[in-house]
SEVEX-395560 format. One line per field, with one value per residue (C-alpha): residue number from 1; residue in one letter; x, y, z. Coordinates in steps of 0.1 Angstrom, whole numbers, plus 5000, padded with zeros to 4 digits. Each point is the difference from the previous one (the first is absolute). Last residue first. Layout:
! SEVEX-395560
seq: NUM | ...
type: A | ...
c1: X | ...
c2: Y | ...
c3: Z | ...
END
This chain:
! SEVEX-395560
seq: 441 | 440 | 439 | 438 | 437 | 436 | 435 | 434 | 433 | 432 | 431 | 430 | 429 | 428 | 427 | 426 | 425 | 424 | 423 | 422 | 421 | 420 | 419 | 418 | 417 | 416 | 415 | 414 | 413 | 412 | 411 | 410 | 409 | 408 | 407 | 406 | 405 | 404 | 403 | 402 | 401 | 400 | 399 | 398 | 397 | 396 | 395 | 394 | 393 | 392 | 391 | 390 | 389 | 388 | 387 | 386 | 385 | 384 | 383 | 382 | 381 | 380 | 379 | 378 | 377 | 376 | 375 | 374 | 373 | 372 | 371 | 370 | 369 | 368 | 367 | 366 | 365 | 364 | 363 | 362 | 361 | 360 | 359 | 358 | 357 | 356 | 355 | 354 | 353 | 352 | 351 | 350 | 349 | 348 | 347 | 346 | 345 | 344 | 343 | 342 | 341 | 340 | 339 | 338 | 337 | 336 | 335 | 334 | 333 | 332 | 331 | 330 | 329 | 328 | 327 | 326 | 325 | 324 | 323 | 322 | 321 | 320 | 319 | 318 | 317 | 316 | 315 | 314 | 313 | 312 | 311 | 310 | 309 | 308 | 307 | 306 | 305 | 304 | 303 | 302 | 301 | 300 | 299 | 298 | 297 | 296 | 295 | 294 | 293 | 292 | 291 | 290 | 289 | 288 | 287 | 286 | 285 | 284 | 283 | 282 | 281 | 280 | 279 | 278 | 277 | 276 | 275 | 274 | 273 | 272 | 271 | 270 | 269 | 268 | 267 | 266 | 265 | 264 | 263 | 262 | 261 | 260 | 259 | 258 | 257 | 256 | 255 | 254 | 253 | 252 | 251 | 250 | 249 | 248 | 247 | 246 | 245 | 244 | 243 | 242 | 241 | 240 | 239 | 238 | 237 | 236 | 235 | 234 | 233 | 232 | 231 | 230 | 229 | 228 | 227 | 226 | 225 | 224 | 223 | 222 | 221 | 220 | 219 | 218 | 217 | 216 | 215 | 214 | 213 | 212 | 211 | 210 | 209 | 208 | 207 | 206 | 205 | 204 | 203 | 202 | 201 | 200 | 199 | 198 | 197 | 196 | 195 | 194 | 193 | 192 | 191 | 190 | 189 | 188 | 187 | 186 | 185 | 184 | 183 | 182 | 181 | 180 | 179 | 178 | 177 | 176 | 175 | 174 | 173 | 172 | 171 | 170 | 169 | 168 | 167 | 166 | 165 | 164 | 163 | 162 | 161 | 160 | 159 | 158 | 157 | 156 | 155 | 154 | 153 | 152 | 151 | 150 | 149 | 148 | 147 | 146 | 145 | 144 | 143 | 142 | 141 | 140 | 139 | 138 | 137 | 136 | 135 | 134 | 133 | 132 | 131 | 130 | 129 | 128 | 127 | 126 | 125 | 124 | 123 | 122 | 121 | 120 | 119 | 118 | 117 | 116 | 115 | 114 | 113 | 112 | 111 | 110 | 109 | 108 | 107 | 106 | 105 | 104 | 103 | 102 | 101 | 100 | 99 | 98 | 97 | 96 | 95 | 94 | 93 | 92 | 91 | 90 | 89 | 88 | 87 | 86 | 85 | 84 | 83 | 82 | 81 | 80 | 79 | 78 | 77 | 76 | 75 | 74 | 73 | 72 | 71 | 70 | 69 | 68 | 67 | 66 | 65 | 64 | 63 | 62 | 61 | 60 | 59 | 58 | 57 | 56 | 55 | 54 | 53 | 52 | 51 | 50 | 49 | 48 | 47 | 46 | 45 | 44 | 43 | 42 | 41 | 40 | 39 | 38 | 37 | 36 | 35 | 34 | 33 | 32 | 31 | 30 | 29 | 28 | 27 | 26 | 25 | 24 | 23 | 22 | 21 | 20 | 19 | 18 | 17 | 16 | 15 | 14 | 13 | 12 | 11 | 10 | 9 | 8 | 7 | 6 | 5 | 4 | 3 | 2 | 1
type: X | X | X | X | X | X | X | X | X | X | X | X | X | X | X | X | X | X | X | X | X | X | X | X | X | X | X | X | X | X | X | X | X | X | X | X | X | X | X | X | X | X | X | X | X | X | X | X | X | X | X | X | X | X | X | X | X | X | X | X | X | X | X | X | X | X | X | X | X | X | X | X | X | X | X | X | X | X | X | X | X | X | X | X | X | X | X | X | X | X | X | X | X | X | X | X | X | X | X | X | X | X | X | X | X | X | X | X | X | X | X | X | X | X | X | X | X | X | X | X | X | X | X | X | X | X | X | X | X | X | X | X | X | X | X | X | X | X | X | X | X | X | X | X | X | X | X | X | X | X | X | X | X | X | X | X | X | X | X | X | X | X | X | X | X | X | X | X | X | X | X | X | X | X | X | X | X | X | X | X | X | X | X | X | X | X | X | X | X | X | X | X | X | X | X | X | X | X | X | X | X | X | X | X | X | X | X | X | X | X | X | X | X | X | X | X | X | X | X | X | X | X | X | X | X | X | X | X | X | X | X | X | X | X | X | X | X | X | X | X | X | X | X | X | X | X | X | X | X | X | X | X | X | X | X | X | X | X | X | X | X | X | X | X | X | X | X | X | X | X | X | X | X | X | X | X | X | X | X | X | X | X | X | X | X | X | X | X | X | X | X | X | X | X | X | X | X | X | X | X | X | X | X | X | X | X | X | X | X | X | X | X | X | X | X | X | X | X | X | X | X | X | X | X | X | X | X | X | X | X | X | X | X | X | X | X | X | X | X | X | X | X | X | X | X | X | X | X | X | X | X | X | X | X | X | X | X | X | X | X | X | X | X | X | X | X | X | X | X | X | X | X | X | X | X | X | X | X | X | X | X | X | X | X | X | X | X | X | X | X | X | X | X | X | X | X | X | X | X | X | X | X | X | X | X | X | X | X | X | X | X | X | X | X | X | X | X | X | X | X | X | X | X | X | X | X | X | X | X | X | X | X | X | X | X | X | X | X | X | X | X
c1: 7764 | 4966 | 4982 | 5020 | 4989 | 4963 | 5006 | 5014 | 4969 | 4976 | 5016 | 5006 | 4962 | 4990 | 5017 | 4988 | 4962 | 5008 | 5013 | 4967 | 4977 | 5016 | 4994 | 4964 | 4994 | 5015 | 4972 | 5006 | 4995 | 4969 | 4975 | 4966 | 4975 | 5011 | 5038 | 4982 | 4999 | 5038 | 5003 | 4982 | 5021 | 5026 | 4990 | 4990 | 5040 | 5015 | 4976 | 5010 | 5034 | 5001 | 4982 | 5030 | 5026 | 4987 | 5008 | 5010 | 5005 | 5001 | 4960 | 4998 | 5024 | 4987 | 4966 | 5018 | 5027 | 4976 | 4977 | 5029 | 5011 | 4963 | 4994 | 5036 | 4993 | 4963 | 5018 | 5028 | 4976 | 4977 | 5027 | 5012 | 4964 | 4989 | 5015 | 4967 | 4977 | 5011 | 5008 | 4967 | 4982 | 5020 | 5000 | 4960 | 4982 | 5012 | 5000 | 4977 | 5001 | 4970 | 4981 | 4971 | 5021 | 5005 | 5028 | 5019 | 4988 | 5024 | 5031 | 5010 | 4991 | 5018 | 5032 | 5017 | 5025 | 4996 | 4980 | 5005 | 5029 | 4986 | 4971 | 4991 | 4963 | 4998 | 5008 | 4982 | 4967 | 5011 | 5002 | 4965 | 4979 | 5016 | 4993 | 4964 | 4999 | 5012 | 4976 | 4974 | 5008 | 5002 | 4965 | 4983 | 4964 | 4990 | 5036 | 4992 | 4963 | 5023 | 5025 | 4981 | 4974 | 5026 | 5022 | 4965 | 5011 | 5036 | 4980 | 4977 | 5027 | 5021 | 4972 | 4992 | 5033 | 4999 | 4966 | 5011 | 5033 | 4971 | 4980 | 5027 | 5010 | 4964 | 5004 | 5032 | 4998 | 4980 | 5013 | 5035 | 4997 | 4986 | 5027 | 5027 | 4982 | 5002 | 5035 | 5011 | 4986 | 5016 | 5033 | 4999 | 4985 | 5031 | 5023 | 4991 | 4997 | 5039 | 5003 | 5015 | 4971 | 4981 | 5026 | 4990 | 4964 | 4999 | 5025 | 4984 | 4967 | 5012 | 5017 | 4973 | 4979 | 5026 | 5001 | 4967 | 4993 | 5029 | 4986 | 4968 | 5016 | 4983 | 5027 | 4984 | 5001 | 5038 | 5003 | 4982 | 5025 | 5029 | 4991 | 4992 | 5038 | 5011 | 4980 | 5017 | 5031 | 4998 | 4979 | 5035 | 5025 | 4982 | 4999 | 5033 | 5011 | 4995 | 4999 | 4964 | 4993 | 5025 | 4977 | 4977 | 5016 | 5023 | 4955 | 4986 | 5030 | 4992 | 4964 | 5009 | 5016 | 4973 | 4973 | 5016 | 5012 | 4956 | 4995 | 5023 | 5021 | 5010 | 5003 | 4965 | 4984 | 4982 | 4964 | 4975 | 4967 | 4965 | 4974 | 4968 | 5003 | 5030 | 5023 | 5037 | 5011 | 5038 | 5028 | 5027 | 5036 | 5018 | 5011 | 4982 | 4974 | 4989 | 4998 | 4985 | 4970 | 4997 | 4996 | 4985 | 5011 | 5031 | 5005 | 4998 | 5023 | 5023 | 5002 | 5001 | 5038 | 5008 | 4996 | 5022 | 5026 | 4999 | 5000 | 5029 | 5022 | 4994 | 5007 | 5033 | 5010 | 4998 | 5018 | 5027 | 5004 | 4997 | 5028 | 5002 | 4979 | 5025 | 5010 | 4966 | 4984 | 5024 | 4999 | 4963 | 5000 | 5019 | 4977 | 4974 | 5021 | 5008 | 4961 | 4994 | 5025 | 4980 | 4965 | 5014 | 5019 | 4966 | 4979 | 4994 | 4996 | 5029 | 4983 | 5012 | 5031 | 5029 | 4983 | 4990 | 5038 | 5006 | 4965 | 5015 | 5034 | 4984 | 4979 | 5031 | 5017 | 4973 | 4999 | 5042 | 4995 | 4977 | 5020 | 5028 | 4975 | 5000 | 5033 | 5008 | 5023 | 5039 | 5010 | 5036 | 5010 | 5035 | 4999 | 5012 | 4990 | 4966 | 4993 | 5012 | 4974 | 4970 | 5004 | 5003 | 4968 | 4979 | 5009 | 4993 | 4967 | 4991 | 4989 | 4982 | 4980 | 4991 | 4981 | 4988 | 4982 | 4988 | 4987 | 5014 | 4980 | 5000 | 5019 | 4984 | 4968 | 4985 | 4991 | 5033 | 4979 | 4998 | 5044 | 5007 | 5007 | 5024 | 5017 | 5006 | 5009 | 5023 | 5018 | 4999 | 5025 | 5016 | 5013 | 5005 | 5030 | 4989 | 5011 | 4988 | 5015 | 5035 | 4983 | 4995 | 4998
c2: 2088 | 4997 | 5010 | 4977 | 4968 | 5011 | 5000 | 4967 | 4986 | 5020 | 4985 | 4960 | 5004 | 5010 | 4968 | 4978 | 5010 | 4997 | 4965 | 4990 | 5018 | 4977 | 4974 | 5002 | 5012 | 4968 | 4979 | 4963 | 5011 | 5013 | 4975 | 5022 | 5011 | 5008 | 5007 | 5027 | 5022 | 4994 | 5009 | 5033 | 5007 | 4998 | 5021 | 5031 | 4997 | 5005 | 5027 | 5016 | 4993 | 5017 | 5030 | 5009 | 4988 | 5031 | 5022 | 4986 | 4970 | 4998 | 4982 | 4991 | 4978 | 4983 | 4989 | 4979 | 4985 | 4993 | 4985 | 4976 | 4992 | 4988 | 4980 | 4979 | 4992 | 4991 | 4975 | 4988 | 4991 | 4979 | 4988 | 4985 | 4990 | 4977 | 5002 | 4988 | 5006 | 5036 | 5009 | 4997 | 5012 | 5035 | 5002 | 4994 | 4987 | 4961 | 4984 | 4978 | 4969 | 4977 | 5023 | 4975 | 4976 | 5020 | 4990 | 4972 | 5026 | 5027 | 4975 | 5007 | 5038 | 5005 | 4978 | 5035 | 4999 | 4973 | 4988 | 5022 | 5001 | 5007 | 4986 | 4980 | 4994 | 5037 | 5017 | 4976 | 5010 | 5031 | 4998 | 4980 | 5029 | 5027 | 4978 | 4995 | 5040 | 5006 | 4971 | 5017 | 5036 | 4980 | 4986 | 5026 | 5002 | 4965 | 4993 | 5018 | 4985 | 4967 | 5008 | 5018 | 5026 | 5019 | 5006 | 5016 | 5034 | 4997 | 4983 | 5025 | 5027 | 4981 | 4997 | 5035 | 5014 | 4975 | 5020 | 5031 | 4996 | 4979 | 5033 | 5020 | 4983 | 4999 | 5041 | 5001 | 5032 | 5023 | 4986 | 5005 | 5030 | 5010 | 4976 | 5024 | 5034 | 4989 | 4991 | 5026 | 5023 | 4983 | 5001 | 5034 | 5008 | 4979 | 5017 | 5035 | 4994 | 4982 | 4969 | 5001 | 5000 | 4976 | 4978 | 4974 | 4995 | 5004 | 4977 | 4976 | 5004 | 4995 | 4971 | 4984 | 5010 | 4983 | 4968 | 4995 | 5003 | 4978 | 4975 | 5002 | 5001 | 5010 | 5003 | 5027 | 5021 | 5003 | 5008 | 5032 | 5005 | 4992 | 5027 | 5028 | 4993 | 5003 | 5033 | 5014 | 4990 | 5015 | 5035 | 5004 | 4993 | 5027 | 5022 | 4999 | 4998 | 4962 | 4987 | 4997 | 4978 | 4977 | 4994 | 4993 | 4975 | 4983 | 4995 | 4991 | 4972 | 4980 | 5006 | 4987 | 4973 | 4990 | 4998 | 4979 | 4976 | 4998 | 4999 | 4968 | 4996 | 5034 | 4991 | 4992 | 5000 | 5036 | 4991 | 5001 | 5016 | 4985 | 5028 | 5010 | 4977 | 4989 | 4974 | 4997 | 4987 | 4983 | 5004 | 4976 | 5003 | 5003 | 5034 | 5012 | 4979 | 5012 | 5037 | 4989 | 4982 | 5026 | 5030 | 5024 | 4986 | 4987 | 5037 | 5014 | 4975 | 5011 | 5034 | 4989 | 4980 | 5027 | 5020 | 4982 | 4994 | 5041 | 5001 | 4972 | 5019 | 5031 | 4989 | 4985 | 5035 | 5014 | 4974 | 5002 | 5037 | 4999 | 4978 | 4961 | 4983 | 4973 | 4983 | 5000 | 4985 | 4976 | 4985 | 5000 | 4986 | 4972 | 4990 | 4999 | 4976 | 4976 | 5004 | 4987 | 4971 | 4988 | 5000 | 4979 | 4977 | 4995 | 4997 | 4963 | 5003 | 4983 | 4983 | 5017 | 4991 | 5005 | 5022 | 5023 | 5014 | 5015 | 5025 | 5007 | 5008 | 5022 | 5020 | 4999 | 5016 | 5025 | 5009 | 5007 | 5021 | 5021 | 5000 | 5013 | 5030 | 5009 | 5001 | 5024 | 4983 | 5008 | 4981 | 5009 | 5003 | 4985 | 5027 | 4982 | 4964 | 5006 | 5030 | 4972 | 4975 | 5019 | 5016 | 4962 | 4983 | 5029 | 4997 | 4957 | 5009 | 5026 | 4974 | 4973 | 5028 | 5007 | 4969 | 4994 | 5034 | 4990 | 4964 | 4969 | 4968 | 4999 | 5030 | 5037 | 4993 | 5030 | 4989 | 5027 | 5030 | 5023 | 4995 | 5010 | 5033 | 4991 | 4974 | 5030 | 5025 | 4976 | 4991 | 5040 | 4999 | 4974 | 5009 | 5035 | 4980 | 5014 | 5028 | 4997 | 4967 | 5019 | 5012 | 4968 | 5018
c3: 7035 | 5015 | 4971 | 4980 | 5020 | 4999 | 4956 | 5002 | 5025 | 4973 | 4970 | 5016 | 5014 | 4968 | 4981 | 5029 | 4991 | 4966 | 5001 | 5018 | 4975 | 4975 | 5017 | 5003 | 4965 | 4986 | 5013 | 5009 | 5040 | 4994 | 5008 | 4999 | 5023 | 5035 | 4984 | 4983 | 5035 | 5001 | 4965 | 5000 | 5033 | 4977 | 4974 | 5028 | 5012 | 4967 | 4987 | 5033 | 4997 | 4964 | 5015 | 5026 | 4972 | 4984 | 5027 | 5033 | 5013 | 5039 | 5008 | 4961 | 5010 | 5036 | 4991 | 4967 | 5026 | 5026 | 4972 | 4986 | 5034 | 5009 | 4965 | 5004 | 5034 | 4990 | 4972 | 5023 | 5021 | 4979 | 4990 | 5033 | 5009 | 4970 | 4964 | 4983 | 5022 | 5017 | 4961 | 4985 | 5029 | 5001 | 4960 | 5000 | 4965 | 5016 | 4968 | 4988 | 4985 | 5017 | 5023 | 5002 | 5014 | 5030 | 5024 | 4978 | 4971 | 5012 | 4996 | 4964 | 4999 | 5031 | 4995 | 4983 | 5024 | 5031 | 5024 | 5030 | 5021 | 5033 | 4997 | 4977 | 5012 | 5012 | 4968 | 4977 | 5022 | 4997 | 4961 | 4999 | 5017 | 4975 | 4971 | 5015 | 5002 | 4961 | 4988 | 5017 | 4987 | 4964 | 5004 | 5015 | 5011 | 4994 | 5015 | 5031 | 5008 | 4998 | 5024 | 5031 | 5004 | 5021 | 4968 | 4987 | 5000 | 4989 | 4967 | 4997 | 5003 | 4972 | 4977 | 5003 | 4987 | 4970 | 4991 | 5007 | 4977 | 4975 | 4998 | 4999 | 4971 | 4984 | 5001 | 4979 | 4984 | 5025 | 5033 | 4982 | 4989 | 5040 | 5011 | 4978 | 5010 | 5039 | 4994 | 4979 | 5032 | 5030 | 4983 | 4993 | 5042 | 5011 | 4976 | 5010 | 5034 | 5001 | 5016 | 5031 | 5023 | 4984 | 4999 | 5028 | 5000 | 4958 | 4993 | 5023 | 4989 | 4963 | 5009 | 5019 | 4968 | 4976 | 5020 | 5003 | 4964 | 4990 | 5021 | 4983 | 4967 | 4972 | 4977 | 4989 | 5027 | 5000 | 4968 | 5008 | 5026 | 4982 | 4969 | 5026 | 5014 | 4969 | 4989 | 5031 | 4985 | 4969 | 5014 | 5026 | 4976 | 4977 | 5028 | 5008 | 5037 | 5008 | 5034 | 5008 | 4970 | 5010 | 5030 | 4981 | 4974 | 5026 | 5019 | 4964 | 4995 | 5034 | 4994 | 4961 | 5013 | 5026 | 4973 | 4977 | 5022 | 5008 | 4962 | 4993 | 4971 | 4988 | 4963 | 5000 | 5034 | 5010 | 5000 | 4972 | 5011 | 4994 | 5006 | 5019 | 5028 | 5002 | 4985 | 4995 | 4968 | 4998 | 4980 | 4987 | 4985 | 4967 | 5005 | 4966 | 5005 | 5039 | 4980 | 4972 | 5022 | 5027 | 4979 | 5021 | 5038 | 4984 | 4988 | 5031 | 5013 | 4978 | 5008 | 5035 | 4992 | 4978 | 5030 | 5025 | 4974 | 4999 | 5038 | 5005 | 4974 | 5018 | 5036 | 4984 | 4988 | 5033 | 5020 | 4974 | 5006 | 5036 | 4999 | 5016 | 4974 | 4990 | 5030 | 5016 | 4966 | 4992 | 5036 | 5006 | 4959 | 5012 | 5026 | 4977 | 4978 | 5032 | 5002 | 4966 | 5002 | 5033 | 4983 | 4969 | 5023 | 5020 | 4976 | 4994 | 5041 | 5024 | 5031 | 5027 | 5027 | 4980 | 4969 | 5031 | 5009 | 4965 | 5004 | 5037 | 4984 | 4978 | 5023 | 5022 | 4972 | 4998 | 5034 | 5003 | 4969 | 5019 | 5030 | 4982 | 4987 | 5032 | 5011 | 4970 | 4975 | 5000 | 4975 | 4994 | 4963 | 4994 | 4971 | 4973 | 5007 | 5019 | 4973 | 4972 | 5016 | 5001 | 4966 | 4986 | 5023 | 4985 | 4966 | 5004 | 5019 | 4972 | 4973 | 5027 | 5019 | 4961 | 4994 | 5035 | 5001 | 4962 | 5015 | 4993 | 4997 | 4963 | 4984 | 5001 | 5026 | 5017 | 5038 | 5010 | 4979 | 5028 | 5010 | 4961 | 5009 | 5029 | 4975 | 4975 | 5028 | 5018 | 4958 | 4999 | 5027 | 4991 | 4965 | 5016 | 5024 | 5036 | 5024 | 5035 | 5004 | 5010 | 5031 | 5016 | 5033
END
């Protein structure tokens, strides 16, 4: 195993924890065009690169990578080469190169991320910096909600008012671009915050982190994201279906409780948001409901659902008329209006659309390849890890599923979250098979 890698340079190390904690805040701008992830992926690449190199050199370091995890990166390079393959027979998009150089960078961040965080120790501490980034990140959606003016001014950025019936809300947009990304980090960072909860012994770790979690959640709700909605309760259900026999009584029944107190506070503070939560709620219901009405009752009902369902309409369409090779990456948005004018400059809002039109049948395949080896290898760690790495699966496992179920909604291939949660996978699958291959010696 790469045994050697275990140990890292300290002025890498806390470069991964500095870029980890800056993952929330990847929409921030700090130069023009280049976001802070960017920024200081750019600073520790060189490091990295260095360390790797004198190990290779000094060490003539095997790599002796766990059949899965080869498959992985065998899926992602065909991702690649399938993204390389459609300039030769698609139109090429104005942002195309732009679209390409950021998934050769999300790429590398699989890499630097599974060859750094390959200790228990490391995993640990980048959990924690991807909690506290996590709740800075709500904090600060709290105060967009309040101030949503000086908060959008100080980052330089827009924000937009939601109505309802008793109140006009500000959404989450600012510095975090979009409230629906918004939404799915912080239920990605809510369920490493949980279940890095359960690990800690001390209780002052324990309130911290707890408080985290509380602070995700509440962000959560005001983005006011329908998506993000259904997303969190199918997570919640989930995690509640299958751990409820290994979570502990006493910090089920806890948890129960500060929530019940914390919706009554919040019930009692910010009654108008509820309102508009219920009232965004409702809307989508109606609008499921009167799908058999046809289009135009619909739209009345809905106009974003029904710009979401004709986009979903359109992409098979795409799908089948290009089949097998589809029409190219990132043609979407430019050729969506030869199908429905009315749809002019939109993006597909699905991951699993998006990609099956634009990159056709072969990368559509290595994307649910990719997904199903991913899940098996989540399901399968916290099935022989023990201890704390037991929970860290789990939290590993439950954000990932958040992102398949937000693949429905959103395109997330462009977010850093994604990949990062790829690399870690692999990094816990490298521990636990190392740790397997001890036993048996």
């Amino acid at each position: 195993m790469i045994s050697n890698l275990t140990k890292i340079p300290l002025i890498l190390e806390w470069g991964l924890y500095i870029f980890l904690f800056a993952i929330p805040f990847h929409s921030v701008l700090v130069f023009p065009d280049v976001s802070i992830v960017k920024a200081i992926a750019l600073i520790i690449a060189p490091i990295w690169f260095i360390w790797m190199t004198s190990n290779l050199r000094r060490s003539r370091l095997r790599w002796n990578i766990p059949r899965q995890n080869l498959y992985i990166i065998y899926l992602l390079i065909a991702f690649i080469i399938s993204i390389f393959i459609s300039a030769f027979y698609g139109t090429i998009s104005p942002s195309y190169y732009e679209s390409l150089i950021t998934i050769l960078l999300d790429n590398a961040i699989v890499i630097l991320i599974y060859t750094s965080v390959l200790s228990e120790i490391i995993l640990r501490r980048a959990f924690v910096s991807l909690i506290l980034g996590g709740s800075i990140l709500g904090i600060l959606i709290m105060f967009q909600f309040i101030m949503p003016e000086k908060t959008a001014s100080v980052f330089k950025q827009q924000f937009i008012f939601q109505k309802g019936p008793n109140i006009i809300a500000t959404r989450a947009v600012g510095p975090f671009r979009d409230p629906n990304y918004a939404a799915l980090l912080l239920i990605v960072l809510a369920c490493l915050s949980f279940f890095y909860y359960l690990t800690c012994q001390k209780r002052l770790q324990r309130k911290m982190f707890l408080l985290s979690f509380f602070i995700q959640i509440i962000a959560i709700f005001l983005t006011f994201s329908r998506g993000g909605y259904l997303i969190l309760v199918l997570i919640s259900l989930t995690i509640l279906l299958q751990e409820r026999r290994h979570l502990r009584v006493g910090n089920f029944l806890k948890i129960v409780l500060i929530a019940m107190i914390g919706l009554i506070v919040f019930v009692i503070i910010f009654g108008g948001v509820v309102d508009l939560i219920l009232t965004r709620a409702a809307t989508a219901i109606e609008f499921a409901q009167n799908m058999k009405m046809g289009s135009g009752m619909t739209r009345q009902v809905d106009q974003s659902s029904w710009i979401r369902l004709q986009l979903i309409q359109v992409g098979i369409k795409m799908f089948i008329d290009n089949f097998p090779l589809g029409i190219g990456w990132e043609n979407f948005r430019d050729s969506v209006s030869q199908y429905a004018p009315e749809l002019r400059g939109f993006v597909a809002h699905n991951t699993y659309i998006s990609v099956s039109a634009e990159l056709g049948l072969p990368g559509f395949i290595a994307y649910i390849w990719l997904i199903m080896i991913l899940w098996r290898i989540a399901a399968h760690i916290y099935k022989v890890a023990k201890g704390k790495m037991y929970f860290y699966a789990k939290a590993s496992k439950y954000s990932l599923l958040a992102i398949l179920i937000g693949g429905f909604f959103l395109n997330i291939l462009h977010e850093p979250i994604i990949w990062l949660l790829i690399g870690m996978i692999m990094a816990q699958n490298h521990m636990t098979c190392r740790l397997q291959e001890k036993r048996e010696e």
